[in-house]
N, C-alpha and C positions, 0 to 999 in steps of 0.2 A: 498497710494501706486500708482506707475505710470505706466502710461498706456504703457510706452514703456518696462517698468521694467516686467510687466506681459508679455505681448507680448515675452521678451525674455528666459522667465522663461516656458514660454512654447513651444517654438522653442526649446530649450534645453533640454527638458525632450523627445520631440519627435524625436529630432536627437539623441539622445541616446537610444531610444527603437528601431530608425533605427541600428543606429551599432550594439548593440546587437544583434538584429535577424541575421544580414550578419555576424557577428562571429559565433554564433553558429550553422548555416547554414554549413560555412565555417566547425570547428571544427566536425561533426558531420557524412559530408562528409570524414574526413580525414581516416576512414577505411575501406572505400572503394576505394577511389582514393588517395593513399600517395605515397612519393619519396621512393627509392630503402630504405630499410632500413638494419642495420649493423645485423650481427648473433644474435639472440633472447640470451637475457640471462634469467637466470633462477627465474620463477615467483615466486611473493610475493601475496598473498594474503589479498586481500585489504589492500594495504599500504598507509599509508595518502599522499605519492605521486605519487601513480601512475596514478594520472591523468596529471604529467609531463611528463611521460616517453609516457602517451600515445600523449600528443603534441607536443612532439619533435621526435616522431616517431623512439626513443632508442630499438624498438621489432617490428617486424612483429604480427599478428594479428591470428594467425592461427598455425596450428598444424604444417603440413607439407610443407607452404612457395611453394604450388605448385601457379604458374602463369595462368591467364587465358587470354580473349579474351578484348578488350576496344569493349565495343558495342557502339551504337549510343547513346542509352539514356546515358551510362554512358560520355562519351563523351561532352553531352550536358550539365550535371551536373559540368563536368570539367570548361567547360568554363561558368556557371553561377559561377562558384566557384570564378573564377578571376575577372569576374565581380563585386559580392559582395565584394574581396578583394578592390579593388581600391574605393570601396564606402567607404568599412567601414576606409580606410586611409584619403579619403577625410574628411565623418562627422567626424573622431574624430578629426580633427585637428580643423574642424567649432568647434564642442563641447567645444573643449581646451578654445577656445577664447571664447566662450559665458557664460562659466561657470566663466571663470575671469569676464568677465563684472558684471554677475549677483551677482556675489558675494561680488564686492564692497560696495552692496547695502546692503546685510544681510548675512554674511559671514556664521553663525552659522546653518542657513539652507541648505547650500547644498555642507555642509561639507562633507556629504556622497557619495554627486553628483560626487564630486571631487575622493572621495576615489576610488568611483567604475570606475572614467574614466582611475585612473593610472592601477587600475587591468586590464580593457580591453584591456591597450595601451602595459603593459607588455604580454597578449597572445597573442596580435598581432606577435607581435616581436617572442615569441617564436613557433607559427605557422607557422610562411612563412619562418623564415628561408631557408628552406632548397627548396623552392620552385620555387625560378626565376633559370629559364634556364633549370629545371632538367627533365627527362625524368619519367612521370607517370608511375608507374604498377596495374593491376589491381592482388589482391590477391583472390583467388580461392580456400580460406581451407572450410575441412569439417564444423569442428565445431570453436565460439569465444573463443576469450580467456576468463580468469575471468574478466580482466579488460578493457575488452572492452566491452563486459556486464555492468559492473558496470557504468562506464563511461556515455554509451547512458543512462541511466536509471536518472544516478546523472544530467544530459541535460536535461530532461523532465522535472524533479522536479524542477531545476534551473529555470527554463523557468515561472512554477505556482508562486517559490518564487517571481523571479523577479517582476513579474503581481500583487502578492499580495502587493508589499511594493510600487510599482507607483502608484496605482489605490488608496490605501490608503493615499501617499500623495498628489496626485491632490485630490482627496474628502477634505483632507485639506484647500489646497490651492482654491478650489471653497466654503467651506465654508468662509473663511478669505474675498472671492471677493466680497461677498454678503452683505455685509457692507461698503469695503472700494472701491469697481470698480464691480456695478452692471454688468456693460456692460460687463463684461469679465468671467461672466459665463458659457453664452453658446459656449464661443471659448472653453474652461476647460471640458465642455460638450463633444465638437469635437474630443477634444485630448483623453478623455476617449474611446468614441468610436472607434477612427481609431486605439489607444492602443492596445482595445480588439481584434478587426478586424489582429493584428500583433502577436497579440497570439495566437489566432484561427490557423492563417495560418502556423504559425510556429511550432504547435499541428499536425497538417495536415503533413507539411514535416518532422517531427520527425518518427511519423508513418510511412509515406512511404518509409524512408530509411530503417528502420528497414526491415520493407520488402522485398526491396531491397538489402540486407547485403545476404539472401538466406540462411540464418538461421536457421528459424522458422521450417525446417525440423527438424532438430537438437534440440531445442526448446523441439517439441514436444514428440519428441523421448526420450530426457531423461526425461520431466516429466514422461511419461509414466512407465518410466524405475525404475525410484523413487518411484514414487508410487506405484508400484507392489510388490518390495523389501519392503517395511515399511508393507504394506498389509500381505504378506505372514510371516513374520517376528512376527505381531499380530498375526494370526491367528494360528503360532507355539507356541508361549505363552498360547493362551487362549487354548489350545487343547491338555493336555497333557496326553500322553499314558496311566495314572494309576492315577485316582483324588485322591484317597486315600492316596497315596506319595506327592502329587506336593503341594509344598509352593504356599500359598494362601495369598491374600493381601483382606479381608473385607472394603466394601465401603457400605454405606445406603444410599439411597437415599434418604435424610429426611433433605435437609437445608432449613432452614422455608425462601423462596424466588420465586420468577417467575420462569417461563419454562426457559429463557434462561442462568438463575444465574443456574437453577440444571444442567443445560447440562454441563455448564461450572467444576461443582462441579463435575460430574461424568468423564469429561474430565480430569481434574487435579489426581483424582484418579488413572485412567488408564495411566498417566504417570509415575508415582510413580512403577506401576505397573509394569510397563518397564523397569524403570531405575532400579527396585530391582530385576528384572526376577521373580516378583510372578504370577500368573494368578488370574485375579479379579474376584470378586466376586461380581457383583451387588446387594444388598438387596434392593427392590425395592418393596415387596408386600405392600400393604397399601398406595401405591405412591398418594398423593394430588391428582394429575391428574388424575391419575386413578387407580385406587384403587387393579384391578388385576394386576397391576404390569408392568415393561419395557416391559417384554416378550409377553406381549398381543396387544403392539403398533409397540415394532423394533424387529428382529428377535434376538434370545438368545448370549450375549458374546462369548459363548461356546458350542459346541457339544457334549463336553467330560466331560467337569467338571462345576458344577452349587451350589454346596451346599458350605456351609463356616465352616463345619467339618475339624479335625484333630488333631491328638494324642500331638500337645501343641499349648496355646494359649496367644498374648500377646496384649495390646497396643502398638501403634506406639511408641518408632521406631521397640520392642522386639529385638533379636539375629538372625544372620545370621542362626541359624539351629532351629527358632522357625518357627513352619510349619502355625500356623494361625497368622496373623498380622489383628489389628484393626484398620483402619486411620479413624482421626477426619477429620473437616470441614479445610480448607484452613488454615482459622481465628485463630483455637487452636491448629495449628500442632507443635510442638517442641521435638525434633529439626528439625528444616529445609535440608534439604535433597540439592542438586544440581541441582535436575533433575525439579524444580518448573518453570513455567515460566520467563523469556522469553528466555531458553534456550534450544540447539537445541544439538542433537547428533555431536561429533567429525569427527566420520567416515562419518557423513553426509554433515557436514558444507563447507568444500569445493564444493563441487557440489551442494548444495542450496547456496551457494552466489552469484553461477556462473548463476544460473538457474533463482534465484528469489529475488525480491524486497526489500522482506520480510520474513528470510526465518522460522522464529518462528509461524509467522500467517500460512504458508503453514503446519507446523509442525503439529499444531491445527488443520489443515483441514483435514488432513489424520486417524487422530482418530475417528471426526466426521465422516467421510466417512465408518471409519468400524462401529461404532456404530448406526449408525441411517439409517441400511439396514431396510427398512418398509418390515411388515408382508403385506400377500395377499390384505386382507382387505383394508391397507391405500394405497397400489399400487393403490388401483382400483382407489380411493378415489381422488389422486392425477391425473391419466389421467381423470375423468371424468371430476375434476374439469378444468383441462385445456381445455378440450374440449365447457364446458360453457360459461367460461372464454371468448374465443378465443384469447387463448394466443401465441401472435408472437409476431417476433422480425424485427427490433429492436423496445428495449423497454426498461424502465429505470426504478428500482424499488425503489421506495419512502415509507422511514417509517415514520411516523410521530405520537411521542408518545405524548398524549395529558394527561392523568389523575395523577398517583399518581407519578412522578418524577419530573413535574412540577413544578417549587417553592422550591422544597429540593433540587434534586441532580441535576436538569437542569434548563437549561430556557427556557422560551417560546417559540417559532422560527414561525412567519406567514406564513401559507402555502405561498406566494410569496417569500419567502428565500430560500425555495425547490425550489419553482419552476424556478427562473431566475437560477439556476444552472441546473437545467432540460434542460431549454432554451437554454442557454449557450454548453450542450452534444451537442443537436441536429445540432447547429449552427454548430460545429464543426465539427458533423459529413457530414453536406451537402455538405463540401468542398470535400469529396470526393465518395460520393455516392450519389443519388436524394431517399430520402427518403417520400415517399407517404402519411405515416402517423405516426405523432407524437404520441407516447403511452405508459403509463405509471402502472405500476402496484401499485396502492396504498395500503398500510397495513396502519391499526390506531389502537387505543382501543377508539376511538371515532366514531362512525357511520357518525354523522356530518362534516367531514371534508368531505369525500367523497360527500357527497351533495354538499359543499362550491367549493372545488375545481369541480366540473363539472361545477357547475355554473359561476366562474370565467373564467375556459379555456376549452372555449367551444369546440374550434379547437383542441384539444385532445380528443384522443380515452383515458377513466380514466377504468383500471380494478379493480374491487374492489368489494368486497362482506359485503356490512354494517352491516349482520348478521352477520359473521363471528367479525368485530371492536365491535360489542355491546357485544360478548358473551366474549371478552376480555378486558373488563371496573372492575374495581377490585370487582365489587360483586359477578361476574359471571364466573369470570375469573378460579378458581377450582371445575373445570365439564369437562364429556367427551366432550362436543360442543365446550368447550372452548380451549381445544387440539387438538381436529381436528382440528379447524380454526387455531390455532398458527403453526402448522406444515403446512398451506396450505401457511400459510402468507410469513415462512421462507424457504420453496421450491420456492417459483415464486419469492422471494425477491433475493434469489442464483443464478436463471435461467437468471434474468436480465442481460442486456449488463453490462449495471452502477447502483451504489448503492448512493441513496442521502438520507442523515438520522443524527441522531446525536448518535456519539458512547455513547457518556453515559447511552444509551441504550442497556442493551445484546442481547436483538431480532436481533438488527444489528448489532451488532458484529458475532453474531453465523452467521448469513447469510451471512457475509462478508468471513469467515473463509472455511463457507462451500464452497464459492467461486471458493476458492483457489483449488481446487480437480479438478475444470472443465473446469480448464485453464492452461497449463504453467506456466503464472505468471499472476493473475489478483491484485498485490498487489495497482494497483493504478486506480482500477476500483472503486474506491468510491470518494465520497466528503460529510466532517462531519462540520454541522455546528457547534461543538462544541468542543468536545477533540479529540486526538488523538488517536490512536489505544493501550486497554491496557488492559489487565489481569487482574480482582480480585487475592488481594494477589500475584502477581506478584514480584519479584525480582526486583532491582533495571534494571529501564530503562539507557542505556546510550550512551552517542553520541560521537564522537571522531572528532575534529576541524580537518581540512583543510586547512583551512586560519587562519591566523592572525587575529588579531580584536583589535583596540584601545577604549576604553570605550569613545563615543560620548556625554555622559550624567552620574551622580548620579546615574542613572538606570540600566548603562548599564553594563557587564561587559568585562574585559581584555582577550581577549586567545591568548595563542601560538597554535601554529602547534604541535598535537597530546594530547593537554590537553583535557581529559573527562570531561564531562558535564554530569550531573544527569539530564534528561529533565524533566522539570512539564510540560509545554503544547506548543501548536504552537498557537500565536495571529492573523493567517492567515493576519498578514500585512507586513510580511516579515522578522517579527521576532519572537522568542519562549522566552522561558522561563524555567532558569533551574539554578544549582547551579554547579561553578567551582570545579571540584575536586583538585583542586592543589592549588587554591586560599582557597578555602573555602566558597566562596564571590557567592549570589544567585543575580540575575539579567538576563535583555534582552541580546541576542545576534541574530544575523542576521542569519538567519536558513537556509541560503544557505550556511553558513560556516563551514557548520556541516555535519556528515554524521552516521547514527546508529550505534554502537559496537555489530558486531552479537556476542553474549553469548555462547562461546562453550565449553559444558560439555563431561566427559568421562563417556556417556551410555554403556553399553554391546552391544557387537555387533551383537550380536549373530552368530555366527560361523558355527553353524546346519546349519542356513538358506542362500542357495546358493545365492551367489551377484545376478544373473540372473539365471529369471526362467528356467529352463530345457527345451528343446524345447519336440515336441513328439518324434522325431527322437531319441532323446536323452535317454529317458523315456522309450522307449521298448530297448533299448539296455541296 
């Protein structure tokens, strides 16, 4: 291979990571500083184009279309915006021409190059449209819309994919140089780096728009608001006037599995629970873990009702007027019910997709949240430990399972695979805050790794309690020592800024889920070096195209705009893995094409329980 031929194969990757970043710079800006736009029409809910209507600026962005002030900063942003405009018109046109050259040479590799430079060159065109000569307004609504939520969020992700499928094919193309153009490794070096260094930054100004959009009031205000409603909603379930009358849903806690598979296992039940309006019944004496039972670790389901009595009794699924119902384990449930993961309540679904990332995993956290209220005892248990600890932020909680999933349901991952994503938070986060000390909260069922990592990165503060990782090594692991510590591991692994772990783990997932309660939206506060986020016995996963895709390989496969996708996994190189539902046909597809099918079931709404809580004003009158 030739040396001018590399040379321009990597000018061409880097003037396209440049246009990129001033597109979606450009793009991201646009809801805050857009041309007058025509009367709002009436919203769809995630429609597979409404990221067209949001770039041709077919809706205003806000409720009441009230106008505000152009301040400086925004102002400034204005004119960075055109500035980035005339760059990214410059490189794509260098790009155009460099990608023909290079392509003379080996057509069949940057086939893709080419693809993604006609998609760039069509948003250009549909961006600025309306933009020379028009006079800017700044829009001042209280709250976003849905799809401009979704939008910013589907920019973040775009942004990870992007980086995963470049970074994977220059690691390529530096392995290939290593053979054929030693010399030209560490230019491929260069380009990795200033790459990352353009993600970072543009991680950095993702964030600060959000912030600047003046949202995040709103933001928080309807998490809040959601979760109180799901809260009281539970809490009307499990509390009913007369236990003796109230249909009951029996659950044991007995799935021969770890702490986080039975949470999961008592979680699944309590939805069932829901979606049939029974109040649950935990049977949980004799619990593995601990032997006196849930009620001796988290405070009781119920105040009202606790026993699994009642004048008739069936197995799942029994009859609507059979008062005791038996549910099995996930595994042997039949028939399958609606209400299974990964779907969320109707009368919810609009306002969690507006809200959040994810809005099944947030579903999952709101359960968690009422069930794992700690008795006095682990309160104490958990401030003292943070007090030991010296647990502050920021800080980044790392699980890293090492014993029995090893080899069967996982693979290995070198503590340096946490850690340069560790690295990598920090990096990000220095862009915009000076962060004093690097610090990590480590969980294992290894004691050893917690040695290995101190000793490797010394320049981290490592929290971690190696008692605690030994008494969770599987011989030891059902004992009270060995509860205590799992519950210490997945409180401080929740409290974390970020979570780096491998979901094939439930320890992180439960932590990941609990997450979701103490944030707005923390659905993208992880990174998993392995699978993707997913349910035991869950319902099918599925994704719904965007874009188009022409199959670049045997491997790959074909989609239209709006064809679902069964996902199996994301290959974090920029593309997944999943089966066409319309085709038939399993294969890669590029996973920024893609975007989740939230799953929406028709739960009870419950009616009793007022949308918003009663204020006190309210309450004595």
């Amino acid at each position: 291979m030739k040396l001018r031929g590399l040379v321009g194969r990597g000018r061409a990757l880097l003037v396209l990571a440049g246009a990129w970043l001033a597109l979606l710079l450009l793009l991201v800006a646009s809801p805050v500083l857009r041309p007058p736009a025509p009367a709002p029409a009436s919203p769809v809910l995630a429609a597979p184009d409404a990221h067209l209507a949001a770039l041709h600026g077919a809706r205003a962005l806000g409720g009441d279309g009230a106008s505000g002030q152009l301040t400086p900063e925004m102002a400034r942003r204005l004119a960075l915006a055109f500035s980035d405009l005339d760059a990214l018109k410059r490189q794509t046109a260098e790009l155009r021409a460099l990608v023909v050259e290079v392509s003379n040479g080996d057509p069949s590799m940057y086939r893709d190059l080419q693809d993604r430079l006609k998609q760039a060159e069509t948003l250009l065109q549909q961006s600025t449209g309306g933009m020379n000569g028009e006079r800017f307004q700044v829009l001042g609504n209280k709250e976003p819309t849905s799809e401009y939520e979704q939008l910013r969020r589907r920019l973040k992700n775009g942004v990870h994919e992007f980086w995963y499928y470049m970074s994977s094919e220059l690691h390529k193309l530096q392995k290939q140089a290593q053979t054929s153009a030693p010399q030209m490794v560490s230019k491929i070096n260069s380009i990795l780096e200033m790459g990352e260094e353009h993600e970072m930054a543009l991680l950095t100004d993702l964030s600060s728009l959000q912030k600047a959009d003046q949202y995040d009031g709103w933001r928080e205000k309807e998490a809040a608001e959601l979760s109180d409603l799901v809260q009281r909603r539970l809490h009307f379930l499990q509390n009913p006037p007369d236990c003796s009358q109230a249909r009951k849903l029996v659950c044991s806690l007995n799935k021969g599995c770890g702490f986080g598979c039975q949470l999961h296992h008592a979680v699944y039940c309590f939805m069932v629970a829901y979606g049939t309006e029974r109040t649950l019944i935990l049977k949980s004496f004799g619990w593995r873990y601990h032997k006196g039972g849930w009620e001796e670790v988290f405070l009781p389901l119920s105040n009202t009702c606790r026993d699994g009595d009642g004048a008739t009794y069936a197995h799942w699924p029994g009859k609507p007027h059979t008062q005791v119902v038996d549910l099995p384990i996930i595994d042997s449930l039949s028939p399958r019910p609606p209400y299974l993961p990964l779907s969320v309540p109707a009368d919810l679904a609009p306002r969690l997709s507006r809200l959040h990332g994810n809005p099944f995993v947030w579903w999952v956290g709101q359960f968690l949240k009422y069930m794992l209220r700690p008795q006095t005892s682990i309160s104490t248990l958990l401030q003292e430990s943070a007090h030991k600890l010296g647990f502050e932020k920021p800080i980044v909680g790392v699980h890293i399972r090492r014993t029995d999933k090893v080899g069967t349901e996982a693979a290995f991952h070198p503590i340096e695979q946490y850690m340069d994503v560790v690295e990598k938070y920090f990096d990000v986060l220095e862009y915009s805050q000076k962060v004093e000390q690097r610090r990590i909260y480590l969980a294992s069922d290894d004691p050893r790794v917690i040695a290995e990592t101190k000793r490797k990165y010394p320049h981290y503060e490592i929290l971690g309690d190696p008692v605690v990782a030994k008494s969770a090594a599987v011989a030891t692991r059902y004992s009270d020592n060995s509860l205590m510590g799992i519950i210490v591991d997945i409180h401080f692994l929740s409290l974390s800024d970020y979570l780096v772990c491998t979901f094939s783990s439930q320890v992180c997932r439960v932590a990941y889920e609990i997450m979701q309660s103490l944030h707005p939206d923390a659905a993208d506060r992880f990174h998993s070096l392995d699978d993707i986020y997913y349910y035991g016995g869950q319902l099918s996963h599925n994704q719904v195209a965007i874009y188009p895709h022409s199959a670049q390989s045997p491997g790959e496969l074909d989609l239209k705009v709006g064809d679902q996708v069964g996902v199996a996994g994301n290959h974090w190189d920029g593309y997944s893995k999943g089966k066409n539902l319309r085709t038939d046909k399993i294969g890669l597809y590029p996973s920024f094409k893609v975007v989740d099918k939230v799953e929406v079931v028709d739960f009870p709404t419950y009616s009793e329980v007022p949308l918003k809580k009663p204020s006190n004003k309210d309450s004595k009158t």
